[in-house]
C-alpha positions as CSV (number, residue, x, y, z in Angstrom):
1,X,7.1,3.8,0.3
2,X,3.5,2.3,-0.6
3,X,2.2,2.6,-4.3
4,X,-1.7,3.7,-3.0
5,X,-4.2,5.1,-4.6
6,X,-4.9,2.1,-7.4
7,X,-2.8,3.4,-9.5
8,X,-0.2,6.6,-10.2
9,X,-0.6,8.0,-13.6
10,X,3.7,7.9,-13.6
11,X,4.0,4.7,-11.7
12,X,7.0,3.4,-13.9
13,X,8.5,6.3,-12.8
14,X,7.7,6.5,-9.4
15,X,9.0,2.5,-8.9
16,X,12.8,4.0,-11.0
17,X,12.6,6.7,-8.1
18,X,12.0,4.6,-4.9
19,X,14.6,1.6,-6.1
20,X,16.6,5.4,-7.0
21,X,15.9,6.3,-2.9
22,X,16.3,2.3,-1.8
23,X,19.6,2.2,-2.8
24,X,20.9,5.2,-1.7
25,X,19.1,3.6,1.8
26,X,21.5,0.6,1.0
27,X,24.2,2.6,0.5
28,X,23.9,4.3,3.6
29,X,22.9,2.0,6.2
30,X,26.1,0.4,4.8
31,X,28.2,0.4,7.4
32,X,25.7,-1.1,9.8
33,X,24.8,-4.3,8.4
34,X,24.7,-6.6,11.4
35,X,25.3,-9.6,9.1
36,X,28.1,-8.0,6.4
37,X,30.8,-10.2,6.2
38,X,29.9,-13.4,8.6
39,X,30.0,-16.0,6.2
40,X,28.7,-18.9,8.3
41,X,25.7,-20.2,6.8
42,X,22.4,-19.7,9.1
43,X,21.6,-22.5,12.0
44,X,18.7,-24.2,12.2
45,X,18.5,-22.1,15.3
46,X,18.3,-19.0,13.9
47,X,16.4,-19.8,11.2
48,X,13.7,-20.7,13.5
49,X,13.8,-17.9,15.3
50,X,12.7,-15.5,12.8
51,X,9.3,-14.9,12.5
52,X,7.2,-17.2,10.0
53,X,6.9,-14.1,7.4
54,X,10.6,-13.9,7.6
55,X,11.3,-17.3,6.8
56,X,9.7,-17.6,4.1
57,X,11.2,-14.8,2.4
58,X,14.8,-16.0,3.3
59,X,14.2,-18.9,1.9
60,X,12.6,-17.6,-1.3
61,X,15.8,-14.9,-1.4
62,X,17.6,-18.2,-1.7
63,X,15.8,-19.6,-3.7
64,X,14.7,-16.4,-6.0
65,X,18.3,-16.0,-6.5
66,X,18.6,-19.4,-7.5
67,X,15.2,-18.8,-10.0
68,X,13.2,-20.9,-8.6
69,X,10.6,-20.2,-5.9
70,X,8.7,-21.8,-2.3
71,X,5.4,-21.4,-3.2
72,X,3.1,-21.3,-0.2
73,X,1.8,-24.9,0.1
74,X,5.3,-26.0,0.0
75,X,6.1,-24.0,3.3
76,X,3.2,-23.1,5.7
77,X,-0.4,-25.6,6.5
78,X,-3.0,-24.3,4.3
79,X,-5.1,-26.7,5.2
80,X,-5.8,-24.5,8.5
81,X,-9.3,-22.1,8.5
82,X,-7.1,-18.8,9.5
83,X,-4.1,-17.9,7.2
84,X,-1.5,-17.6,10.5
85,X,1.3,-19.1,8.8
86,X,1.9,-21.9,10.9
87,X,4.8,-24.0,8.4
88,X,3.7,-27.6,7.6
89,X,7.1,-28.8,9.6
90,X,10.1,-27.3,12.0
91,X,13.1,-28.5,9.4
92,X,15.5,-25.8,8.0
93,X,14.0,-25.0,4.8
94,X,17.5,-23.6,3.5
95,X,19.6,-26.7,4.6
96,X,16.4,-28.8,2.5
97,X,17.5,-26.7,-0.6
98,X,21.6,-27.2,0.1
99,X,20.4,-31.3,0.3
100,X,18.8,-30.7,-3.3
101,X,21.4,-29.0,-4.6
102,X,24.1,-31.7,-3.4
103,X,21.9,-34.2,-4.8
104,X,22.4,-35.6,-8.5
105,X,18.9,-36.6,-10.4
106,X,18.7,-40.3,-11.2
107,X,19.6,-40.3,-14.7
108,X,16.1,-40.9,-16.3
109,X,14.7,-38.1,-14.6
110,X,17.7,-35.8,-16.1
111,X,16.3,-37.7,-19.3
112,X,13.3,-36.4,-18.6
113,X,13.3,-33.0,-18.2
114,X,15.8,-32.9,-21.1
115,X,12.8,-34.0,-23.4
116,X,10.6,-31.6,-21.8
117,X,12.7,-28.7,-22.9
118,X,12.8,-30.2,-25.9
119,X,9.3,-31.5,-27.2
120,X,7.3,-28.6,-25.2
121,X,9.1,-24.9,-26.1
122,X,9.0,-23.4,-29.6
123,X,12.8,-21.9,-30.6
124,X,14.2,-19.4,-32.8
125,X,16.7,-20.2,-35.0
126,X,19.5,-18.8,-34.5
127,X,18.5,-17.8,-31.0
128,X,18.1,-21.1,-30.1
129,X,21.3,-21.5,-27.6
130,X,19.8,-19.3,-25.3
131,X,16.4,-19.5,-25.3
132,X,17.0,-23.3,-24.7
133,X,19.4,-22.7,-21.9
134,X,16.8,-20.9,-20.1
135,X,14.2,-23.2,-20.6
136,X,16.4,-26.1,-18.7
137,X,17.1,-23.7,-15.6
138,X,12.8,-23.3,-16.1
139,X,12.1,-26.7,-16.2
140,X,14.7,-28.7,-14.3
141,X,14.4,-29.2,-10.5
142,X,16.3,-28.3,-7.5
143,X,19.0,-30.6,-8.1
144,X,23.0,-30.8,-8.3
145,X,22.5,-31.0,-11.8
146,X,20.5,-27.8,-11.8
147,X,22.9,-26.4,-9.7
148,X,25.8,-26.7,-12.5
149,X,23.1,-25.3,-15.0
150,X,22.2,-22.6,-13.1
151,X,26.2,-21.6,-11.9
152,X,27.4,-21.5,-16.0
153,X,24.6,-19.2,-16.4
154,X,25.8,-17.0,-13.7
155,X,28.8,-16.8,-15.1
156,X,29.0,-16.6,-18.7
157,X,27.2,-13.6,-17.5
158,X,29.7,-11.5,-16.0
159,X,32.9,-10.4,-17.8
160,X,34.8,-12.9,-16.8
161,X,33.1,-15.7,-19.3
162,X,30.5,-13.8,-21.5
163,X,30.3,-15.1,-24.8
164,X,29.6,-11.3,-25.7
165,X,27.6,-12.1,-29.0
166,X,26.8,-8.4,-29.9
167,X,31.1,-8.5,-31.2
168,X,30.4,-9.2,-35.0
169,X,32.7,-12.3,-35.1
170,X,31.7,-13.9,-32.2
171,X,28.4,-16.7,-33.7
172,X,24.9,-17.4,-31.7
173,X,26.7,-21.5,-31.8
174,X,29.6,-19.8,-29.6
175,X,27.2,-19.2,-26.6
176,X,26.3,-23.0,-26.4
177,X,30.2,-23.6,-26.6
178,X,31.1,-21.2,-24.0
179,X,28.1,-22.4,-21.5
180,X,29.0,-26.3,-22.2
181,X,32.5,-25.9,-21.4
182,X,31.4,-24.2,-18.2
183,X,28.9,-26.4,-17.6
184,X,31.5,-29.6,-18.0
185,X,34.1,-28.5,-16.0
186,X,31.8,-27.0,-13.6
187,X,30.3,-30.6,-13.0
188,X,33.1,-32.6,-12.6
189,X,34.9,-29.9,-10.0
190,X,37.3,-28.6,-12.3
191,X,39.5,-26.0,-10.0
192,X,38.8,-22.6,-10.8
193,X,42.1,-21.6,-12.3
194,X,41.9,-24.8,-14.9
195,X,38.5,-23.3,-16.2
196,X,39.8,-19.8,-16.8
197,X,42.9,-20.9,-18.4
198,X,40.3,-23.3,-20.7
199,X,38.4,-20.5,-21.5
200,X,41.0,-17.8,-22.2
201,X,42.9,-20.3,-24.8
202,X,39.7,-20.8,-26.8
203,X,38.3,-19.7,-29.7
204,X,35.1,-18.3,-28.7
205,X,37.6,-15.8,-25.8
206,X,39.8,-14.4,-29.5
207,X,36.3,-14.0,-30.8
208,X,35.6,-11.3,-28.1
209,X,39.0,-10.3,-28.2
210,X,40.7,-10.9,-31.8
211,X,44.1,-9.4,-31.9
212,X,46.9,-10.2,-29.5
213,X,46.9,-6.6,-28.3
214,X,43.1,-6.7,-27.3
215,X,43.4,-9.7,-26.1
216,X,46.3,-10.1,-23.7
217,X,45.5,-6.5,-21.8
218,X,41.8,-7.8,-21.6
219,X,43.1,-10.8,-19.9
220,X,45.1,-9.1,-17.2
221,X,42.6,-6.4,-16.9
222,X,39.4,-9.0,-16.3
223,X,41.0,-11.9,-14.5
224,X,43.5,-10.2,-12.4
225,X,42.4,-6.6,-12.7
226,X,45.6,-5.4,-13.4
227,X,45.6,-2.2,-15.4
228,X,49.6,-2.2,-16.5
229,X,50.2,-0.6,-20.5
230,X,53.7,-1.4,-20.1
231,X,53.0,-4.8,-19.8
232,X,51.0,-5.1,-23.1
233,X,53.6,-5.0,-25.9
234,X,55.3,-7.7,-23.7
235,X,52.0,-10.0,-23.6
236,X,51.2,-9.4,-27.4
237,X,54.9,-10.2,-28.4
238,X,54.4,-13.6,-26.6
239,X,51.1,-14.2,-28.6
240,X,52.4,-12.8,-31.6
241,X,51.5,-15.9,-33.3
242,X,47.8,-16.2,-32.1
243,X,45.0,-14.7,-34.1
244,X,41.9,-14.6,-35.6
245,X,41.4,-15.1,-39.3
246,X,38.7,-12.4,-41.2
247,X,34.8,-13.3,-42.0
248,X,35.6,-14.9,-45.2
249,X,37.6,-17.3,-43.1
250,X,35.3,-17.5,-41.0
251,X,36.9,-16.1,-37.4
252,X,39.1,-18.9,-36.7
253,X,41.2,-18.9,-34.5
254,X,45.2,-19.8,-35.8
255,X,48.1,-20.5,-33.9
256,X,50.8,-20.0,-36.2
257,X,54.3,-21.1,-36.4
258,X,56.3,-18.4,-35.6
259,X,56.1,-18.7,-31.5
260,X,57.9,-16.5,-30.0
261,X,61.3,-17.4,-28.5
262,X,62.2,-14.4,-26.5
263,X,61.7,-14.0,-22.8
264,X,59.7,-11.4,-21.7
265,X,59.3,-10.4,-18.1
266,X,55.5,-9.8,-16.9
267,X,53.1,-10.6,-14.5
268,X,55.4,-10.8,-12.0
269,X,57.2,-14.0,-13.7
270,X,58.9,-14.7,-17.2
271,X,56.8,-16.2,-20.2
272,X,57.9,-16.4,-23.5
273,X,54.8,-18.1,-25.5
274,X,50.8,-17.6,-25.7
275,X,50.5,-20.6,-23.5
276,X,52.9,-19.0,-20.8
277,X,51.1,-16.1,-20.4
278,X,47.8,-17.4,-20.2
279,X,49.2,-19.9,-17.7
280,X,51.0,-17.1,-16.1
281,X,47.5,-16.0,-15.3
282,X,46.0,-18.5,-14.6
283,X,48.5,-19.6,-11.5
284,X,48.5,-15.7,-10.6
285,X,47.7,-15.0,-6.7
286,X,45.4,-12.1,-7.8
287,X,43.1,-14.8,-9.6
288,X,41.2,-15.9,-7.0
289,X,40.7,-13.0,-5.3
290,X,39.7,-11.3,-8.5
291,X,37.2,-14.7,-9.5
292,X,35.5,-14.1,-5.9
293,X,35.0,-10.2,-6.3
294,X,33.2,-10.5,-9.8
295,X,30.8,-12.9,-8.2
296,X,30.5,-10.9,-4.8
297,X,30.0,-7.4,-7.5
298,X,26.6,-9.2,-8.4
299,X,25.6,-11.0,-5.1
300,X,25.9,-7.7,-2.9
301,X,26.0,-5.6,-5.9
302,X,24.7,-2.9,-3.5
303,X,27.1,-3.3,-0.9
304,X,29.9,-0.7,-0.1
305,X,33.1,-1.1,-1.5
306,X,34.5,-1.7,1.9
307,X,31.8,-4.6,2.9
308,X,32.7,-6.4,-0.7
309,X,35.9,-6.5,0.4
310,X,35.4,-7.9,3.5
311,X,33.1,-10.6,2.3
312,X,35.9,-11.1,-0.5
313,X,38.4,-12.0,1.9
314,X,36.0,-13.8,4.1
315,X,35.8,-16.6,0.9
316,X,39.5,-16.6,0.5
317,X,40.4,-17.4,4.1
318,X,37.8,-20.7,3.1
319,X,41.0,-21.4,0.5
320,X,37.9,-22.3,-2.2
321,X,39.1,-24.3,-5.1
322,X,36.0,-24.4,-7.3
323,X,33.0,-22.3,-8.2
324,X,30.9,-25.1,-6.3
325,X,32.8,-24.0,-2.7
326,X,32.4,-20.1,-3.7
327,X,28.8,-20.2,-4.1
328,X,28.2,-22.6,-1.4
329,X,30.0,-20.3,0.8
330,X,28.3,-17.2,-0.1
331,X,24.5,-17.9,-1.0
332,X,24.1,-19.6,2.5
333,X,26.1,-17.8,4.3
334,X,24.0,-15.3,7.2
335,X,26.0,-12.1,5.1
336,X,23.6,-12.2,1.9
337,X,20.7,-14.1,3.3
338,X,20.1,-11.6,6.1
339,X,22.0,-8.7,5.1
340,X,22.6,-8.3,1.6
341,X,20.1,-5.6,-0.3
342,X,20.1,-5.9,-4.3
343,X,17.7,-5.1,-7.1
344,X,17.0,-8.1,-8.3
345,X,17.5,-9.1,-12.2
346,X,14.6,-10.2,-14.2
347,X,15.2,-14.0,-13.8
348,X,15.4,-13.9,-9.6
349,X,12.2,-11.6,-10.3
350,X,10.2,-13.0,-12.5
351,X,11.3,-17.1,-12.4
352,X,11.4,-16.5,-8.9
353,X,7.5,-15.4,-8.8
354,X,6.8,-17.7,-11.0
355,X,7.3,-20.5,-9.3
356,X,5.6,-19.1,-5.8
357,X,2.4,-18.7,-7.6
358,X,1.8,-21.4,-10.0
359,X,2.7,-19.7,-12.9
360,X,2.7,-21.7,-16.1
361,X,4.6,-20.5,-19.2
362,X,3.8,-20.7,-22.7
363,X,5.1,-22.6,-25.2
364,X,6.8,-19.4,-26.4
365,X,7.6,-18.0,-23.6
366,X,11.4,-18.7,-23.5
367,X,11.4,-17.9,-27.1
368,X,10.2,-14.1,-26.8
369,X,12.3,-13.7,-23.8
370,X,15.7,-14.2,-25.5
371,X,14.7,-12.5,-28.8
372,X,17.8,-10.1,-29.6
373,X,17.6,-6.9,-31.6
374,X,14.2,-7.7,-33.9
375,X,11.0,-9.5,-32.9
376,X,7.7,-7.1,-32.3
377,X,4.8,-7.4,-30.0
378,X,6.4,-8.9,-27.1
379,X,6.2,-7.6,-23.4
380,X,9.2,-10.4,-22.4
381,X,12.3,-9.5,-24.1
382,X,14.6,-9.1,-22.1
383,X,17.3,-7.3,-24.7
384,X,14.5,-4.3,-24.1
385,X,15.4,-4.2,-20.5
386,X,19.0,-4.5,-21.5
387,X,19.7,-7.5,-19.4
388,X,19.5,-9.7,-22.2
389,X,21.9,-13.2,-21.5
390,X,25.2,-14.0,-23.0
391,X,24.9,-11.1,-25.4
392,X,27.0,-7.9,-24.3
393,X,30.9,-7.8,-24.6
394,X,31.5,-6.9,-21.0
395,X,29.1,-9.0,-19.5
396,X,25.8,-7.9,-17.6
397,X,26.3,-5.4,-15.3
398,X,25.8,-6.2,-11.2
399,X,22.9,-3.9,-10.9
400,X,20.3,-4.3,-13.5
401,X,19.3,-1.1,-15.5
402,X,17.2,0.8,-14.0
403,X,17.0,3.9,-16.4
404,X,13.4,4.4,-17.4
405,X,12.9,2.8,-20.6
406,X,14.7,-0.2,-19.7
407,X,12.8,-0.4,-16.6
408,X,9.7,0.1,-18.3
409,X,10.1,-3.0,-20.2
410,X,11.1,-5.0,-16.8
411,X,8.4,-3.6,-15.3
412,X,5.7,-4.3,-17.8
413,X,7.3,-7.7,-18.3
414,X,6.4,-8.4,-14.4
415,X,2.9,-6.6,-14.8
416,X,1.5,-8.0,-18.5
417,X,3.3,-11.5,-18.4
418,X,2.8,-12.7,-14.6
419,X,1.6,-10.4,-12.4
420,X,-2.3,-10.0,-14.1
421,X,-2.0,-13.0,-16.2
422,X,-4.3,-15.6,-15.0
423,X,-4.5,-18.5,-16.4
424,X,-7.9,-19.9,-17.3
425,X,-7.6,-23.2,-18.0
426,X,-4.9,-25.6,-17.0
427,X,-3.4,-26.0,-20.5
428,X,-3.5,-22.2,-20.7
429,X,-0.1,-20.3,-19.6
430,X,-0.4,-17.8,-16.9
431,X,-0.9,-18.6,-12.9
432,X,-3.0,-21.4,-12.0
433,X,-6.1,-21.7,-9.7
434,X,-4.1,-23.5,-7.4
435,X,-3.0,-19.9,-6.6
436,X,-6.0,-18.4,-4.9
437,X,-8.2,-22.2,-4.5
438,X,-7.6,-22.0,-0.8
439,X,-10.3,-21.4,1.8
440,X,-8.5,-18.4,3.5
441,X,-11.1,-15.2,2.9
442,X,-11.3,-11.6,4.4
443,X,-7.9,-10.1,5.6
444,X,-6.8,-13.7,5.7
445,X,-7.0,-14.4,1.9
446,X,-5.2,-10.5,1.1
447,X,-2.3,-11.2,3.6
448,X,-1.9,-15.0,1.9
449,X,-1.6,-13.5,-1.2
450,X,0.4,-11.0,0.2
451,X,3.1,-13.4,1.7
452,X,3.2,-15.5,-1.3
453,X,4.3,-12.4,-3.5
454,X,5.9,-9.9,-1.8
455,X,6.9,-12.0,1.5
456,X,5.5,-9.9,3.8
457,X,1.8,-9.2,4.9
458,X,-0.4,-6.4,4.4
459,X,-0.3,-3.1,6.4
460,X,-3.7,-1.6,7.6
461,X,-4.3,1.0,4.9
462,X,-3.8,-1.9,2.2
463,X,-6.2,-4.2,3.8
464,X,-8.7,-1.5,4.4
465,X,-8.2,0.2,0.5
466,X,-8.5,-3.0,-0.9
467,X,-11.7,-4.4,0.9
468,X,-13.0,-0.6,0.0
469,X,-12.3,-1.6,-3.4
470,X,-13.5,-4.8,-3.2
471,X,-16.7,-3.7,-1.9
472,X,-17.4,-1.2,-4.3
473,X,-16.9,-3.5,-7.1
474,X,-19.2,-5.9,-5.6
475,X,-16.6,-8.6,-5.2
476,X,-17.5,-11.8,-3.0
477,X,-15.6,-15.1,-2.0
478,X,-16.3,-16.4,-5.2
479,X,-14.3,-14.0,-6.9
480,X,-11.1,-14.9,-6.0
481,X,-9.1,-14.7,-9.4
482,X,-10.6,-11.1,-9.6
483,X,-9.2,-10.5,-6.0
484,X,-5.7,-11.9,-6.4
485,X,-4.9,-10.0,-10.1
486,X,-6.1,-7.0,-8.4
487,X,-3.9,-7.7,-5.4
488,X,-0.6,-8.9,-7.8
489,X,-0.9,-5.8,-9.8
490,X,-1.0,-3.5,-7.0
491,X,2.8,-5.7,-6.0
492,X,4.1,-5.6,-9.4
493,X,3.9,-1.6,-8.7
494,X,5.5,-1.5,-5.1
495,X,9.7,-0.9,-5.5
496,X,10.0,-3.4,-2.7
497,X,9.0,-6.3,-5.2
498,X,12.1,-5.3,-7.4
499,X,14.2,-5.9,-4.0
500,X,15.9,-8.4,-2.1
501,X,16.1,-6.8,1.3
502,X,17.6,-7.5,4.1
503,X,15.7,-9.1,7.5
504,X,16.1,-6.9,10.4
């Protein structure tokens, strides 16, 4: 499903109705994943038996999904006069990244990237929260601290922990409070059910949900995904004496003094206060399995119901006690490297890019990006593409929005903002001339590029359209940026580039 022809008047279009066709492909091929459910990570072994094409884009899905990137003279000798993708060593680039992401940074180099994010980004105020948070998944390295950065901002984007800012009480400050708890207990290997019961007793949860009603069915409903009515006049009684105070006060939260002192019988136990029930659910056997499914929703988002289910249980029979062994399970394991197929969201797109071709951000960039509900003549935002972070009540959504004008905006923020922005000086933002200063040239120099983007070389017709093209535009060796933003916008249009696929 190739994008030919330099370029469709409706290309937009044409990418929403091949992703449209892809995952219906996804859907169903389903059932004959080789890899669905096998949750052992991949062996050395295998992952040197795949061809050199193929493991470089396994290890970018990794690391794509991680935002971050393997750009090319990271992975394969470059140094070489033919572009045959011979790798600079034989290790297991995936168990190099699980090392890195094991491994704490010494603390001045944590110091260090902490003043980066804050001397060299411009900030909104009061966007700040977010558009800072970004900027530290940007900026710090594969790490174990990035690793805790980058699992609070997976989650306090699902339902489960969203700050859910576009809910008039809930405050831009909230979103740094909900990510810092996260990213606290997430660091020191708080167990899973200790962080949900932190989260569901604070203020920043009534915010999202502000009367005892609301709040108590939104509880069972999100963490256990139990959909009971009779149950909620039984949980509200218990919290009759939580609730949030109105805007003049402010949207505090009160626990009052009239507690509750009858019984009531409910999730499948007896509670009789607020801190009962959200115990109750805390120590509930659906939690777990509930906690994993969320995270598998947006992992195999394309999967069958079925599949999740397996891979679901797969986790539990690990008996994972924090969100480090869930994601340590899943993200290496040979069921999402090698099978799963996804639409990517904008930051395992574009961050992941990024980073493959020496892309360089402005100081603004992370400004723009998080902008919510005003700010004109910006290609980045990504509350355009309605995927913007932290913000909605429920949480992102596991497949990213592919209606037309919110793919539109993704799609021109890939196109304007990376894809065809060079950069043309080294303190200017846009990819570097590290990027396409290699010696590679002919079909060797379209394929590199080719590999570095899209992980996967060029078929026949490409090669022979684009050194048509070239040709007729009177392009030589010595136009090299000209070559690879012809090249990268010619990827930013193909559906497959919006993808993580599976290796066959």
């Amino acid at each position: 499903m190739r994008v030919l022809g330099f370029f469709p008047p409706n290309g937009v279009l044409f990418i929403i109705f091949s992703l449209f066709i892809l995952s219906c492909e996804v859907k169903q091929e389903g059932q004959d994943l080789s890899h669905t459910g096998d949750l052992e990570p991949v062996s050395a072994s295998e992952f040197n038996s795949l061809l050199p094409q193929d493991q470089y884009r396994v290890t970018n899905k990794l690391a794509s999904t991680l935002y971050k990137g393997v750009p090319p003279g990271d992975f394969f000798d470059l140094e070489r006069s033919e572009f045959d993708m011979t790798r600079k060593d034989n290790s297991n680039y995936l168990q190099r990244i699980k090392d890195q992401l094991n491994s704490p940074l010494p603390p001045d180099k944590r110091e260090y990237y902490l003043r980066r994010v804050e001397e060299n980004y411009n900030y909104d105020s009061p966007f700040r929260e977010a558009q800072e948070i970004m900027t530290m998944l940007w900026e710090f390295p594969l790490s174990r601290d990035y690793y805790d950065l980058w699992m609070a901002y997976f989650l306090a984007n699902t339902i489960m922990f969203t700050p859910g800012q576009e809910v008039e009480p809930v405050q831009y400050l909230d979103i740094k409070k909900v990510y810092s708890r996260l990213l606290r207990m997430i660091s020191q290997d708080y167990p899973v059910r200790e962080i949900v019961y932190q989260h569901m007793i604070s203020q920043e949860n009534w915010r999202r949900f502000r009367s005892p009603e609301d709040n108590t069915r939104e509880m069972m409903e999100i963490f256990l995904r139990r959909f009971r009515d009779e149950e909620v006049p039984k949980a509200a009684k218990a919290c009759q004496n939580w609730s949030l105070t109105g805007q003049d006060q402010g949207y505090q939260l009160v626990v009052d003094y009239n507690e509750n002192t009858e019984p009531q019988s409910i999730l499948d136990t007896t509670v009789t206060t607020c801190w009962d029930f959200y115990r109750a659910i805390a120590d509930h056997p659906r939690l777990m399995p509930t906690v994993v499914a969320v995270i598998v929703d947006h992992l195999f988002s394309m999967s069958s119901e079925e599949e999740k289910q397996r891979i679901v249980d797969g986790v539990l029979a690990k008996n994972p006690r924090t969100f480090r062994d869930i994601f340590n399970i899943l993200l290496f394991s040979r069921a999402y490297l090698l099978g799963a197929e996804r639409p990517k969201k904008w930051e395992e797109a574009f961050l992941g890019t990024a980073k493959r071709i020496y892309y360089k951000p402005s100081e603004n960039f992370f400004r723009f990006a998080n902008r919510v509900g005003w700010g004109s003549g910006s290609t980045i935002k990504l509350y355009d593409m309605k995927q913007p972070p932290f913000i909605e009540k429920l949480g992102r959504t596991p497949v990213p929005p592919l209606d037309a004008l919110s793919f539109a905006f993704y799609h021109k923020s890939l196109r304007e903002n990376l894809m065809i922005n060079r950069s043309s000086n080294t303190d200017d933002a846009g990819w570097q001339e590290e990027l396409y200063n290699v010696q590679f040239t002919g079909d060797d120099f379209i394929n590199y590029i080719f590999v570095t983007a899209l992980g996967r070389e060029a078929t026949q017709e490409e090669l022979d359209t684009f050194n048509q093209i070239f040709e007729s535009k009177g392009f030589e060796d010595r136009h090299r940026w000209q070559k690879t933003r012809l090249i990268l916008d010619y990827i930013s249009r193909l559906p497959e580039f919006y993808m993580f696929r599976k290796v066959k």
